[in-house]
N, CA, C and O atoms as a DFTB+ gen file, in Angstrom:
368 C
 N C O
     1  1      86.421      64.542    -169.079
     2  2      85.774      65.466    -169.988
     3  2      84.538      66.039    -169.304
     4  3      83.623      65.325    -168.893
     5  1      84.557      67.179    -169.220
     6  2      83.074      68.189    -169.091
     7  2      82.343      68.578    -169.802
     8  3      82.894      69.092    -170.776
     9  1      81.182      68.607    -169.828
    10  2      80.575      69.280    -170.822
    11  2      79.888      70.754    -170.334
    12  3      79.276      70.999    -169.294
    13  1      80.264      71.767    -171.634
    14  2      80.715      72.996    -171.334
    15  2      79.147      73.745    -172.997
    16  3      79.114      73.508    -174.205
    17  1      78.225      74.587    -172.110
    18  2      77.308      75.348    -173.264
    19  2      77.318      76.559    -173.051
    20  3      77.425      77.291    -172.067
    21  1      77.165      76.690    -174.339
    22  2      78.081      77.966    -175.128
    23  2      76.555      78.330    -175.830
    24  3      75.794      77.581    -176.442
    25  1      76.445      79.505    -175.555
    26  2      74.893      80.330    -176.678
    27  2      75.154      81.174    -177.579
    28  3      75.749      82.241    -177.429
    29  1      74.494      80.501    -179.049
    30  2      74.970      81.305    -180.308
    31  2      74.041      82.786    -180.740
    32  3      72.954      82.465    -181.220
    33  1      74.217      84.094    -180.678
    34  2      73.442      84.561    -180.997
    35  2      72.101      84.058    -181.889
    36  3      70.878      84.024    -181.752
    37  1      73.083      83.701    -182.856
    38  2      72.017      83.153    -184.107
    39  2      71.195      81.533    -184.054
    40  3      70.003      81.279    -184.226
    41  1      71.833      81.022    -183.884
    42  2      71.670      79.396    -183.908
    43  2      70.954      79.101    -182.074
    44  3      69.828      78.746    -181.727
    45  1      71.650      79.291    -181.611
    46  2      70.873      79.336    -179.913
    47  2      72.181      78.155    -179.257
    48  3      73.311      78.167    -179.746
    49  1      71.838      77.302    -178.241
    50  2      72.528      77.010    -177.590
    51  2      73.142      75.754    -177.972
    52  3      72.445      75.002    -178.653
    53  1      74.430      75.346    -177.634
    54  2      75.117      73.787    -178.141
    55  2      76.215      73.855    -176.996
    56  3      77.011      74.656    -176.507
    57  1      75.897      72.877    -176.892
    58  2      76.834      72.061    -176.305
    59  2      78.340      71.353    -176.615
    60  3      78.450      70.668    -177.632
    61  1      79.551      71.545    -175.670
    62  2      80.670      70.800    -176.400
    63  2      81.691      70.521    -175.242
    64  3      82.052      71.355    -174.411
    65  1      82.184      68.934    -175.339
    66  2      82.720      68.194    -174.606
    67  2      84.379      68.963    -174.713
    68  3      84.847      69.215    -175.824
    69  1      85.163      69.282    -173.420
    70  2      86.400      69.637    -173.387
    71  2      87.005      69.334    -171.868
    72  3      86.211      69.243    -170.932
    73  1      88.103      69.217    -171.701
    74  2      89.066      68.627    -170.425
    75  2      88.433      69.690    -169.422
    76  3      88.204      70.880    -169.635
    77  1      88.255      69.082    -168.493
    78  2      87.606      70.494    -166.967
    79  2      88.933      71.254    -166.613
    80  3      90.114      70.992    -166.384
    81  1      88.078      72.361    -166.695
    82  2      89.193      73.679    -166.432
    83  2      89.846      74.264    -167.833
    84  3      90.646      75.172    -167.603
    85  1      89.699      73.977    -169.108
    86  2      90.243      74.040    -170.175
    87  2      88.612      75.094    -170.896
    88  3      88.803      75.512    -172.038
    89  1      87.662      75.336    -170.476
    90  2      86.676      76.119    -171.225
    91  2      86.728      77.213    -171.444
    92  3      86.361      77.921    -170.506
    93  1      87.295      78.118    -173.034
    94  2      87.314      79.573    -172.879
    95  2      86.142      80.235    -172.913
    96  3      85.192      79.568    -173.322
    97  1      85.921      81.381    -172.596
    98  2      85.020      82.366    -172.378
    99  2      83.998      82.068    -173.727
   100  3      82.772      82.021    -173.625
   101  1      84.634      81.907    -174.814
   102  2      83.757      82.049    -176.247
   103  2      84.509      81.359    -177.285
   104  3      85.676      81.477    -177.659
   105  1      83.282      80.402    -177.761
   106  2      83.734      79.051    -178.950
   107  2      83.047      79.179    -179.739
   108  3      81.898      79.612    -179.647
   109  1      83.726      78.752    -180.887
   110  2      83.239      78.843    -182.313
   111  2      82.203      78.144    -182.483
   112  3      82.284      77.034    -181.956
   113  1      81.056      78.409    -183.129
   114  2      79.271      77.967    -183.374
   115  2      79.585      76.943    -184.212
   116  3      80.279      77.176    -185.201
   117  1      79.125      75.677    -183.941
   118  2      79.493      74.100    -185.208
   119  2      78.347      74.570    -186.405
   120  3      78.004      73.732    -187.239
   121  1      77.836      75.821    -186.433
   122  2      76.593      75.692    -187.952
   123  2      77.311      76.860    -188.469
   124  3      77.843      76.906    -189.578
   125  1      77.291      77.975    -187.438
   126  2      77.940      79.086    -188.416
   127  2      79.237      79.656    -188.071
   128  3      79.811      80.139    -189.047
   129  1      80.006      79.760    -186.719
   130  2      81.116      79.911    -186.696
   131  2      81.128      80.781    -186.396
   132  3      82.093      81.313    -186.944
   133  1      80.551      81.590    -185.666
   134  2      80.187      82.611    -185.176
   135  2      80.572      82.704    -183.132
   136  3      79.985      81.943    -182.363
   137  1      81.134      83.272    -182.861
   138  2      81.643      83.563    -181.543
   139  2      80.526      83.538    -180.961
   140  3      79.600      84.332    -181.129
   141  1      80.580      82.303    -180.001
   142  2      79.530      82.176    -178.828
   143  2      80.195      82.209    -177.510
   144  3      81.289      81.746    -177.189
   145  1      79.248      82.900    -176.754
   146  2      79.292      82.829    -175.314
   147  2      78.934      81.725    -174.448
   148  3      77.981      80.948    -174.505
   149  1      80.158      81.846    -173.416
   150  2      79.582      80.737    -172.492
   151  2      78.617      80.908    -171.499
   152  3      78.574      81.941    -170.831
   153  1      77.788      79.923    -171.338
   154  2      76.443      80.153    -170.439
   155  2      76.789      79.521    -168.999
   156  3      77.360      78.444    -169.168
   157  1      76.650      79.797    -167.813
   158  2      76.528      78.976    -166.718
   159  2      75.012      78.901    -166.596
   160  3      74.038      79.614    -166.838
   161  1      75.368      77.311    -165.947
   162  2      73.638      76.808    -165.714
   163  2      73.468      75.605    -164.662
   164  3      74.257      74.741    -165.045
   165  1      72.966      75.266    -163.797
   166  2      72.838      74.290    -162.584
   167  2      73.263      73.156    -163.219
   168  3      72.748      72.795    -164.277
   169  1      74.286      72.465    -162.603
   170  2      74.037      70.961    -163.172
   171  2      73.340      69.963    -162.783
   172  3      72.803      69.890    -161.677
   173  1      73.291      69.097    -163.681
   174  2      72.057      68.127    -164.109
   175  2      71.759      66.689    -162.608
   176  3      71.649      65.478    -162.804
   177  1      71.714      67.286    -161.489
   178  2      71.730      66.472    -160.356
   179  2      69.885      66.036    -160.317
   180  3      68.873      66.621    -160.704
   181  1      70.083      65.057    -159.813
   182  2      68.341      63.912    -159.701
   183  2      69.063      63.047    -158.811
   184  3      70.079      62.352    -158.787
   185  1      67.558      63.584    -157.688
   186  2      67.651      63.474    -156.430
   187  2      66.740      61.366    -156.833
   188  3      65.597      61.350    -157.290
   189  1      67.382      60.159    -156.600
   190  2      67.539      58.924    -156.403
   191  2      66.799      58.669    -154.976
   192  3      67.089      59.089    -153.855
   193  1      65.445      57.596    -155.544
   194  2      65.346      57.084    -154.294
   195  2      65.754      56.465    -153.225
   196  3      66.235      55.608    -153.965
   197  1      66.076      56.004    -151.961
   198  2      67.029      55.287    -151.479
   199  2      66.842      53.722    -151.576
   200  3      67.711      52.911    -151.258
   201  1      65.727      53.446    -152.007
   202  2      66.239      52.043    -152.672
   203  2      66.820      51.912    -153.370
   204  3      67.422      50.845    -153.248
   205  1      67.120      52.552    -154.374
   206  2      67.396      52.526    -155.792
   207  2      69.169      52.674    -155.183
   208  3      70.143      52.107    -155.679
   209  1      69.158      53.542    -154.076
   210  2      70.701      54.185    -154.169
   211  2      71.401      53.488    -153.007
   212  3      72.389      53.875    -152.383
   213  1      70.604      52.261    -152.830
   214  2      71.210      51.626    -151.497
   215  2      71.425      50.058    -152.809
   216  3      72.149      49.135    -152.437
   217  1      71.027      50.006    -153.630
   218  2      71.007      49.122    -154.520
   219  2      72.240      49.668    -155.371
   220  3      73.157      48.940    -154.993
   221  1      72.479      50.070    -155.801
   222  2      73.282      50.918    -156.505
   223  2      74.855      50.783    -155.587
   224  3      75.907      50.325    -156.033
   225  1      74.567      51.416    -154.005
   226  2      75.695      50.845    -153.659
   227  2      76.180      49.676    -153.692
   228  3      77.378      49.468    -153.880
   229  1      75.447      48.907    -153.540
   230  2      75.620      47.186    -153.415
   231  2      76.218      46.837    -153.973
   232  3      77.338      46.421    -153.673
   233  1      75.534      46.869    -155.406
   234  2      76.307      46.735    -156.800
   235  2      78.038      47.347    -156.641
   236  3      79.019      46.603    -156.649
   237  1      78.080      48.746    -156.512
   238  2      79.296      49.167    -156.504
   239  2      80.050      48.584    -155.582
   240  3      80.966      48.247    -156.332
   241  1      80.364      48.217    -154.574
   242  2      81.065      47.154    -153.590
   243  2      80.952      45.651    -154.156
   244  3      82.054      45.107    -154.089
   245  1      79.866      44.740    -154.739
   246  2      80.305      43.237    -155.098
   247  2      81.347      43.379    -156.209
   248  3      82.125      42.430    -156.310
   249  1      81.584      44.996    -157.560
   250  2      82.570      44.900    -157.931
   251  2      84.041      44.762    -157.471
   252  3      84.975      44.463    -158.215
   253  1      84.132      45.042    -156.024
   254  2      85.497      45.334    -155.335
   255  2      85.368      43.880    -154.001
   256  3      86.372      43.426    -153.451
   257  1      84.722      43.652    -153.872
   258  2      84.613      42.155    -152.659
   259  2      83.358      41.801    -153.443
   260  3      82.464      42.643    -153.528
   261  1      83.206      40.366    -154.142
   262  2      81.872      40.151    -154.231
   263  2      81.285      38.709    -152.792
   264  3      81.971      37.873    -152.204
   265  1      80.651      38.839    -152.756
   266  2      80.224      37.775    -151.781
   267  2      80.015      36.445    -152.571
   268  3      79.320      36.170    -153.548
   269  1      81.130      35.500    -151.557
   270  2      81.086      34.187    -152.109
   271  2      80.119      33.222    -151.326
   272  3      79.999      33.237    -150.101
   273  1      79.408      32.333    -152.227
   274  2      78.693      31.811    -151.796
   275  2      79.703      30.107    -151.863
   276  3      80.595      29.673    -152.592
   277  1      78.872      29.534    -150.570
   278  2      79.549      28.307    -150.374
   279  2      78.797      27.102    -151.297
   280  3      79.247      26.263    -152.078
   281  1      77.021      27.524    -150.683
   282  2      75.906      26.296    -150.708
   283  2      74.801      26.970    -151.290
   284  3      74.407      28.060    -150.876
   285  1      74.295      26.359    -152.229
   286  2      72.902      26.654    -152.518
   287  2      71.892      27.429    -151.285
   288  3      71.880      26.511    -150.464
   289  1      71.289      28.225    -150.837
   290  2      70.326      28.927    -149.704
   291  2      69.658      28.227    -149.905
   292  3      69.353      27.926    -151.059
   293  1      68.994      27.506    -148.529
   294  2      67.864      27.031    -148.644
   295  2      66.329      27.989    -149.125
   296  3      66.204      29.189    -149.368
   297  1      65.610      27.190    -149.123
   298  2      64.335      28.164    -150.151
   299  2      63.254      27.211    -150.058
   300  3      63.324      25.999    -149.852
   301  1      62.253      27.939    -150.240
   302  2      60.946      27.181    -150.190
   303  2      60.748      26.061    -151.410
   304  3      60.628      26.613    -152.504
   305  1      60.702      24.925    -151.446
   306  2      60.288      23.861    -152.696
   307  2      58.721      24.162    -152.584
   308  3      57.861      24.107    -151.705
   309  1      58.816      24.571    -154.171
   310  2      57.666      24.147    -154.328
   311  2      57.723      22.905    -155.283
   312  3      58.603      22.488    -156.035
   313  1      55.992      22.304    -154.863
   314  2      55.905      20.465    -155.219
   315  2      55.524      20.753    -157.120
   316  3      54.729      21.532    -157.646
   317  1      56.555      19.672    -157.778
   318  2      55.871      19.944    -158.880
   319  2      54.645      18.944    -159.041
   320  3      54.554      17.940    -158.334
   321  1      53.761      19.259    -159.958
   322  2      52.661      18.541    -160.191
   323  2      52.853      18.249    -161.547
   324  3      53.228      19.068    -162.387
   325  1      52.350      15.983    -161.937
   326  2      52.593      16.086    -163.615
   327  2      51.346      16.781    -163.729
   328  3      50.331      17.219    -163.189
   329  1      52.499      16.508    -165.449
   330  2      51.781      16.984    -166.606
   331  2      50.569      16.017    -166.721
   332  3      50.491      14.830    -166.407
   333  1      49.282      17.185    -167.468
   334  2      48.169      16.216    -167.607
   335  2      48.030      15.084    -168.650
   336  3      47.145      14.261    -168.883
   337  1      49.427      15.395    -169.273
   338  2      48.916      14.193    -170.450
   339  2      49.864      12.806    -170.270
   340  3      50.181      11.883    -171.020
   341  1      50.138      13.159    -168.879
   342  2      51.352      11.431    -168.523
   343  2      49.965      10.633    -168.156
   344  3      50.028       9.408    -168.255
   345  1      48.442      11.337    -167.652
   346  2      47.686      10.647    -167.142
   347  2      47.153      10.084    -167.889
   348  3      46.206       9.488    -167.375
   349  1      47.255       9.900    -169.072
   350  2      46.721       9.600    -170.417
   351  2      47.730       8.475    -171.027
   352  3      47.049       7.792    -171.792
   353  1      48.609       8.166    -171.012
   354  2      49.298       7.161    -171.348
   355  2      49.239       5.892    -170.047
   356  3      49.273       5.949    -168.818
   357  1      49.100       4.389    -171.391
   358  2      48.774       3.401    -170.616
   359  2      49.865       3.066    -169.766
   360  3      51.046       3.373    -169.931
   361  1      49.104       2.078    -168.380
   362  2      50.222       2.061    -167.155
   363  2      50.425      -0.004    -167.483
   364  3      49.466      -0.743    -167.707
   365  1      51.849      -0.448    -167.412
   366  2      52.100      -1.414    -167.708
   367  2      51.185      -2.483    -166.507
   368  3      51.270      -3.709    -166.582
């Protein structure tokens, strides 16, 4: 589905979803019904940073191969420290 805008004399511009390649010249207005024209207009492209779009690929490939992991990665431990109130209970 494409989406295809059409400008109403009266009402102004709307929008309406139809199969690509299927858009006639002029569609009926959804308020008044009134023969609207079709408008051409740039489509809606946003230019993605390349992190964002190198992330984005990633994503799109672990859907089709995801990477299996064997072992936990090693990683930095950090030490836990108790809680202050174990220091507070008597020691046998």
């Amino acid at each position: 589905m494409a989406t295809y805008e059409y400008l109403c004399s009266r009402c102004g511009p709307f929008d309406v979803k139809l199969a690509i390649g299927t858009a006639p010249q002029t569609h009926g207005c959804p308020v008044c019904a009134a023969a609207a024209r079709r408008v051409y207009s740039s489509p809606g492209l946003t230019l993605t940073p390349d992190g964002v779009a190198a992330l984005h690929e990633r994503e799109e490939q672990a859907r089709e191969a995801p990477a299996v992991v064997s072992e936990v990665p090693p990683g930095k431990r950090v030490p836990r420290r108790p809680h202050p109130a174990l220091s507070q209970l008597p020691r046998p």
